[in-house]
C-alpha positions in Angstrom: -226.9 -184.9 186.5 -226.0 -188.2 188.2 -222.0 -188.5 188.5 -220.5 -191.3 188.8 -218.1 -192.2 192.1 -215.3 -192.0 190.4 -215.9 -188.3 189.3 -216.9 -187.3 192.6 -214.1 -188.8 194.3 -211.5 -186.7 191.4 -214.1 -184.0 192.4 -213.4 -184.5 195.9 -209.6 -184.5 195.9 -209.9 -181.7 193.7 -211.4 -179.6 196.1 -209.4 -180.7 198.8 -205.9 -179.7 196.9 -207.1 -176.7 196.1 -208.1 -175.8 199.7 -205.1 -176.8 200.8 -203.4 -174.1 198.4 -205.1 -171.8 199.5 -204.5 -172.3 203.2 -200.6 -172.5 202.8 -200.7 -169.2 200.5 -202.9 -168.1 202.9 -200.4 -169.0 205.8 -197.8 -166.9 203.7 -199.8 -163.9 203.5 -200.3 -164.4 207.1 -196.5 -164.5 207.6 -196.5 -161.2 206.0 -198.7 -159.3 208.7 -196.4 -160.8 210.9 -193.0 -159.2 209.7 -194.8 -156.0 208.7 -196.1 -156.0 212.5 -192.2 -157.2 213.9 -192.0 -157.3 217.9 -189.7 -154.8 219.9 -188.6 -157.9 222.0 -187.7 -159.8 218.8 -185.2 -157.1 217.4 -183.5 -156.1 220.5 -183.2 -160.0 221.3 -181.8 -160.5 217.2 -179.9 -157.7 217.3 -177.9 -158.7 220.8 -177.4 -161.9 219.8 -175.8 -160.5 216.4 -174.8 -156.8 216.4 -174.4 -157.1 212.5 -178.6 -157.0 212.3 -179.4 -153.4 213.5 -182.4 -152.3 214.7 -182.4 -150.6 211.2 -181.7 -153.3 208.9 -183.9 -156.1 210.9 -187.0 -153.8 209.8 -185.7 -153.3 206.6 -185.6 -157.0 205.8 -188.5 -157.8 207.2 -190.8 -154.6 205.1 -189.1 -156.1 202.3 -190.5 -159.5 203.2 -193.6 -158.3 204.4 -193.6 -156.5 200.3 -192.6 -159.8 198.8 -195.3 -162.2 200.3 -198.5 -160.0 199.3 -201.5 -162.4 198.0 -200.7 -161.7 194.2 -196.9 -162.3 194.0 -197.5 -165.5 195.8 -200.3 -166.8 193.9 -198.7 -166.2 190.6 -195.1 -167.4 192.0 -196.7 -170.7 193.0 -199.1 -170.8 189.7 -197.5 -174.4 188.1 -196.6 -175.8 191.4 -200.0 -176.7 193.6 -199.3 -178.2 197.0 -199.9 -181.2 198.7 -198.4 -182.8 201.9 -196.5 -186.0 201.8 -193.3 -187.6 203.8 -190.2 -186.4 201.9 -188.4 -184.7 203.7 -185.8 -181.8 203.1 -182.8 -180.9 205.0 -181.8 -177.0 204.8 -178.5 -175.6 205.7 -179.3 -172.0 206.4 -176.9 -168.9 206.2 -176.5 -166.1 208.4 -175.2 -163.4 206.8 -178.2 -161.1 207.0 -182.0 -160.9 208.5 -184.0 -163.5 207.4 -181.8 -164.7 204.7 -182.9 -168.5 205.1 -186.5 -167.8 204.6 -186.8 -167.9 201.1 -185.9 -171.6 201.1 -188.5 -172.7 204.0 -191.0 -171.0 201.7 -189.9 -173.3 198.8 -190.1 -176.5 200.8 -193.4 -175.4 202.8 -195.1 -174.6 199.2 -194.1 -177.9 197.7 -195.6 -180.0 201.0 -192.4 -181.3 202.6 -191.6 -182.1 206.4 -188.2 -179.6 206.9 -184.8 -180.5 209.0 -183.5 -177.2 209.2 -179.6 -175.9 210.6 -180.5 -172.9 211.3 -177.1 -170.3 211.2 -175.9 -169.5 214.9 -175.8 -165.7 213.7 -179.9 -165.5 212.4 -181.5 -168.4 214.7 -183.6 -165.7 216.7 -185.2 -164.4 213.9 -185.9 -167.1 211.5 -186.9 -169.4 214.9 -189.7 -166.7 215.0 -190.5 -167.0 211.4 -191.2 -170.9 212.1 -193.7 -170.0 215.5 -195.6 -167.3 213.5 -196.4 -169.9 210.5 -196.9 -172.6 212.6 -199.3 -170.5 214.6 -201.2 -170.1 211.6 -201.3 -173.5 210.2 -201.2 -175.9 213.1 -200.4 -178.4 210.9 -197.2 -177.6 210.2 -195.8 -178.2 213.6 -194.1 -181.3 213.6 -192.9 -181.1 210.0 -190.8 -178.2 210.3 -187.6 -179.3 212.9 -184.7 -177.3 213.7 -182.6 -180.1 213.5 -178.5 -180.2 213.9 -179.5 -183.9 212.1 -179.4 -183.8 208.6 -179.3 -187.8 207.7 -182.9 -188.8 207.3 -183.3 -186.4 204.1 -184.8 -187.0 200.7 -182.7 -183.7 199.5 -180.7 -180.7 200.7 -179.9 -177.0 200.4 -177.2 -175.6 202.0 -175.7 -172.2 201.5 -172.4 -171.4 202.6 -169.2 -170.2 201.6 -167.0 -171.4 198.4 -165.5 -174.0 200.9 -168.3 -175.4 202.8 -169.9 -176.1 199.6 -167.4 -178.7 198.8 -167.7 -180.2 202.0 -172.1 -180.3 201.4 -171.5 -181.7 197.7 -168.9 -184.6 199.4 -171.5 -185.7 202.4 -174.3 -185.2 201.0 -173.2 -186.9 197.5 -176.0 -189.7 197.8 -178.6 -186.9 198.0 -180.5 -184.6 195.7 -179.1 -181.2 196.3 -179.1 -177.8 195.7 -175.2 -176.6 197.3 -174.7 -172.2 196.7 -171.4 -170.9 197.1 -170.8 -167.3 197.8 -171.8 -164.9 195.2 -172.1 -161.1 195.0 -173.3 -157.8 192.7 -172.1 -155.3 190.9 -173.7 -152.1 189.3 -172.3 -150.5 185.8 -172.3 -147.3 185.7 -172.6 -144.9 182.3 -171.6 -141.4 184.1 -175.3 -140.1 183.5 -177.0 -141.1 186.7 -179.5 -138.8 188.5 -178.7 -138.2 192.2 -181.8 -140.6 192.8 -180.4 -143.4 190.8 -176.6 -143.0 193.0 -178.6 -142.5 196.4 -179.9 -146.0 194.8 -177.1 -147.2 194.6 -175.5 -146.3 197.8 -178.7 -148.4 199.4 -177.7 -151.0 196.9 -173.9 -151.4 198.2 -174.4 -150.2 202.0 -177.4 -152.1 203.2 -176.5 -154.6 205.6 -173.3 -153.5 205.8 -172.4 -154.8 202.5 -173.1 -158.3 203.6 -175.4 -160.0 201.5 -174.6 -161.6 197.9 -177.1 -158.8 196.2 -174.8 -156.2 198.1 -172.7 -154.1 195.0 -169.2 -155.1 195.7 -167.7 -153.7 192.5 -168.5 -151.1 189.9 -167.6 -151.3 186.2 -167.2 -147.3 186.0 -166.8 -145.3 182.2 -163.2 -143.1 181.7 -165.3 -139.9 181.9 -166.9 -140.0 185.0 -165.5 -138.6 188.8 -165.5 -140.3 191.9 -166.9 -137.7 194.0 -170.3 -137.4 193.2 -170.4 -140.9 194.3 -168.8 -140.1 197.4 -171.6 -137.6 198.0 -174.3 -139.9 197.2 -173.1 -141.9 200.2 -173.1 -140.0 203.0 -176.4 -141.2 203.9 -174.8 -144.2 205.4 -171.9 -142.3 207.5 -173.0 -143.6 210.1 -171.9 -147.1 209.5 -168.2 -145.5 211.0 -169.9 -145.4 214.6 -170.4 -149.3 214.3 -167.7 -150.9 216.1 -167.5 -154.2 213.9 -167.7 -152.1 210.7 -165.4 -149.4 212.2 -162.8 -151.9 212.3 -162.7 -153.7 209.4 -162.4 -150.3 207.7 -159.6 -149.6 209.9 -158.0 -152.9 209.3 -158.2 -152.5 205.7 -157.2 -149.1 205.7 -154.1 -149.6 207.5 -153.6 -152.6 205.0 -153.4 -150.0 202.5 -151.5 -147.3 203.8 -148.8 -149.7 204.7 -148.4 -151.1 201.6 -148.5 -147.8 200.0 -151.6 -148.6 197.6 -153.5 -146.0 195.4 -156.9 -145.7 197.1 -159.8 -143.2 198.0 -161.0 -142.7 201.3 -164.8 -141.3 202.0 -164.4 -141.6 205.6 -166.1 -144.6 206.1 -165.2 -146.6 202.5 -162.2 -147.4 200.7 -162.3 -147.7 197.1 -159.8 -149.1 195.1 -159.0 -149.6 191.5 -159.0 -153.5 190.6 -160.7 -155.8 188.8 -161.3 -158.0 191.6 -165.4 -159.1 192.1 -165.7 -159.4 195.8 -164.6 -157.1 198.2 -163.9 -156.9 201.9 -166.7 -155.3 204.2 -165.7 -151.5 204.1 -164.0 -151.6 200.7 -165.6 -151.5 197.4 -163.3 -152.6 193.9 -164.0 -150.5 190.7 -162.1 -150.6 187.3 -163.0 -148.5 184.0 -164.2 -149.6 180.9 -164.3 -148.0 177.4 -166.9 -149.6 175.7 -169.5 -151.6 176.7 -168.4 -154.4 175.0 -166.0 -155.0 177.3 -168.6 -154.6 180.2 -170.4 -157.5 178.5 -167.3 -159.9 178.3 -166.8 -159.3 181.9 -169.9 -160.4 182.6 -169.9 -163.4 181.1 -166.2 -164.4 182.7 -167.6 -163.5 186.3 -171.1 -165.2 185.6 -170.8 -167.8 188.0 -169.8 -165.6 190.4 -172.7 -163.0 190.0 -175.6 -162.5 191.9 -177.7 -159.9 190.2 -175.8 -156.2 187.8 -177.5 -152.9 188.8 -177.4 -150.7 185.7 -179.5 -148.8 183.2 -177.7 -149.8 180.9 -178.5 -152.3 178.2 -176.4 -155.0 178.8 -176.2 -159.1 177.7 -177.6 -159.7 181.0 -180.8 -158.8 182.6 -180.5 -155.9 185.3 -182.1 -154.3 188.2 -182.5 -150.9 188.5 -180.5 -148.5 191.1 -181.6 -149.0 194.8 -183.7 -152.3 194.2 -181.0 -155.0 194.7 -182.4 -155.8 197.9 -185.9 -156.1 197.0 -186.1 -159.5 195.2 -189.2 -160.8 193.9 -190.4 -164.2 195.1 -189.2 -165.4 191.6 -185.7 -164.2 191.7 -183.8 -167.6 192.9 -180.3 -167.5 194.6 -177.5 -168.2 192.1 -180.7 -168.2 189.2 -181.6 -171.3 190.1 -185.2 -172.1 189.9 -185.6 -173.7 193.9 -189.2 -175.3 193.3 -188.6 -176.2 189.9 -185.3 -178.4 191.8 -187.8 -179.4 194.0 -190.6 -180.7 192.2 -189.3 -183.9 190.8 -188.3 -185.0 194.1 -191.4 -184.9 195.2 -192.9 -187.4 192.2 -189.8 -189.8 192.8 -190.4 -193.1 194.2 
């Protein structure tokens, strides 16, 4: 069958875009090895240069990581958006809050073919810098494209995470710019007073990982009349430990003496202070609870905080989708920061003139 050059020049291209799909989901899975096969030198250097990642929670993040970027996930979360390099270029403002936090967005603008300008956060630069060598060692081509750049003029479009006041200061600089600006979010679990022991050792991963840092940490639980606090408190002691660290030792001493000075109802585990308010976020070393009575009222809460939520942890059926106890940490490559769909932000940038 004779083809004419047309066809074999689509056929060409074709084959070319594909193979270049391949190799950048192939540079991901690659990235994967990498994190499951972490170096000594590179936590002890992390974890020096911010005693907030612990040897502990480095690894964790990166298994997690390494779980996420397996060759099925990847293929499927990159299904409707094929890659192909060109010059736009995007500028990310990474956080620092815990391991490895920036990488998902590097993903996002490595998948969609850009050239990067990265900030990297003062308080995760050891890691994520070796994030950038590892994929760079496996697709050459991606050095020079990828800069770790204080520099953020020269941008198509942004993403910058930061706090509820930095992201005022991104959306007034960067106001001539596509952008994607996140301000600080957090979790919560509901409870229904019927949890297994596995579901609240769940949940105490769910609230103490990372010291609580993270915006998928639980900083408040939505809690039924009926139930006790001290199975909970139980549940918990797996993460005692977290008293022997000295910056989490004193925040819980800070807040505690906060507390006791000002003569307010609480309950002390030792290492956590819970207290009864309706508040969302909470303090490192505190957590907030209030009581519902039906779940109606969980629902309407919901809603109100919506803005402010990163992911509920239930087994409940609620008016919002949920993750299960002890998972919170564990997002798929799908699950987005503030539910926002990052490639989906991206894409159109890309076919802009």
């Amino acid at each position: 069958m004779i083809r004419s050059k047309a066809d074999l020049l689509l056929m060409t291209y074709f084959c070319q875009h594909v193979q270049a799909s391949n190799n950048i989901q192939s540079t991901f899975v690659a990235l994967s090895q990498s994190l499951a096969e972490l170096p000594e030198e590179v936590i002890h250097k992390a974890n020096i240069h911010n005693q907030w990642f612990t040897a502990e929670f480095i690894q964790l993040a990166a298994h997690n990581w390494h779980k996420a970027l397996n060759a099925n996930d990847i293929s499927t979360w990159l299904r409707d958006y094929p890659y192909q390099m060109h010059e736009k270029t995007l500028g990310i403002i990474m956080a620092g809050n815990i391991p490895f936090v920036g990488l998902h967005d590097l993903l996002c603008g490595l998948a969609l073919g850009f050239k990067l300008k990265i900030k990297l956060s003062s308080h995760d630069e050891i890691l994520m810098q070796y994030v950038i060598d590892c994929l760079c060692n496996s697709m050459p081509e991606l050095k020079g494209r990828i800069q770790t750049d204080q520099d953020l003029h020269q941008i198509d479009a942004l993403i910058a995470t930061g706090s509820n006041n930095s992201s005022r200061y991104f959306d007034y600089y960067f106001k001539d710019k596509a952008r994607l600006i996140r301000k600080g979010r957090t979790s919560l679990a509901v409870l229904s007073g019927k949890e297994t022991e596995q579901e609240l050792i769940g949940l105490a991963d769910d609230i103490y990982s990372y010291f609580g840092l993270g915006c998928r940490n639980v900083t408040h639980l939505l809690l039924p009349k009926s139930i006790a606090l001290e199975p909970l408190y139980m549940a918990y002691d797996k993460y005692i430990e977290h008293v022997h660290h000295h910056k989490y030792y004193n925040n819980y001493m800070y807040h505690k003496s906060i507390l006791l000075m000002n003569l307010d109802k609480h309950y002390d585990n030792g290492f956590m202070l819970f207290q009864e308010k309706p508040a969302l976020h909470a303090p490192i070393a505190t957590l907030n609870y209030h009581y519902y009575n039906e779940l109606s009222e969980v629902n309407t809460y919901l809603e109100q905080e919506h803005e402010h939520i990163q992911c509920v942890v239930s087994h409940l059926q609620l008016n919002t989708a949920v993750i299960p106890f002890g998972n919170s940490q564990m997002p798929a490559l799908w699950d987005y920061a503030d539910n926002i769909n990052t490639l989906a932000f991206l894409k159109p940038i890309i076919e802009s003139e």
